[in-house]
N, C-alpha and C positions, 0 to 999 in steps of 0.2 A: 319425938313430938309429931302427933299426924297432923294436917291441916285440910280441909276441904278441897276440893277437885276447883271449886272457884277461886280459891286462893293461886293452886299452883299455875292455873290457865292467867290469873291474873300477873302472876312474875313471868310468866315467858311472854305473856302481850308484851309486858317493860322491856322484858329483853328485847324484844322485837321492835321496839320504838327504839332503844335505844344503839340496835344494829344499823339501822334505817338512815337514825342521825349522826351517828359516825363515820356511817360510807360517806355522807353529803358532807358532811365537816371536814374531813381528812382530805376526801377527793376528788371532791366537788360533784359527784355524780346523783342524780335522781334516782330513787326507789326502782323506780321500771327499767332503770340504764346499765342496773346490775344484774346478770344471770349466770353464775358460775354454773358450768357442768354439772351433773348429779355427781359425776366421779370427785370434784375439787370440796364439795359438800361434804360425802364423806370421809375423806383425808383431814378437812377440818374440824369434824366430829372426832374422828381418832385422837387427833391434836389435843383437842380437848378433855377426853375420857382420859389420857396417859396424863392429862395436867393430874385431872382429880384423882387418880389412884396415888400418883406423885403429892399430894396435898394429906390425902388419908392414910399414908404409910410412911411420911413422915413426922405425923400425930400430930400436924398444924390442926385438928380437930374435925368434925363435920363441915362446919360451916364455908371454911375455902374450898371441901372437895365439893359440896352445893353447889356453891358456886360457879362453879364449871358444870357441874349439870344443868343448871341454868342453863348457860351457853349454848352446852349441847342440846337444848330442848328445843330452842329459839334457833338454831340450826338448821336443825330439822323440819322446824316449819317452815324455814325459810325457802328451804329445798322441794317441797310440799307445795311453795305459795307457787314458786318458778314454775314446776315441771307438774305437777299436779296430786291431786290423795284421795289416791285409791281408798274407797269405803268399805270396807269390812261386813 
């Protein structure tokens, strides 16, 4: 099922809202109070990519391994937002 490049930019904004509000929920921190390393950014991304392979190779379907790409997408701009993105 392919979806629009607006669609998929619009699921990782949510992610990204919803990263946002669970640093501040969990532990009590502000948006700008969190900057993990580039290096802990990508260990977390790994984290995540071994969820989804783990999701799709145990035939839980698409949709769980998605879901961690999610993550990983909203990760990545997280990492992007902190330390900055380089334009192509």
């Amino acid at each position: 099922m392919k979806v629009s490049r607006d669609e998929v930019y619009a699921a990782i904004d949510g992610e990204r809202d919803y990263q946002d509000n669970t640093i501040s929920n969990k532990f009590g921190h502000q948006r700008d109070e969190v900057c993990h390393p580039v290096a802990a950014e990508i260990l977390m991304m790994e984290d995540y990519i071994a969820r989804a392979r783990k999701a799709w190779t145990d035939e839980k379907g698409t949709g769980p391994a998605l879901q961690m790409v999610r993550k990983v997408a909203g990760l990545a701009v997280r990492c992007m937002e902190n330390h900055g993105a380089p334009k192509r």
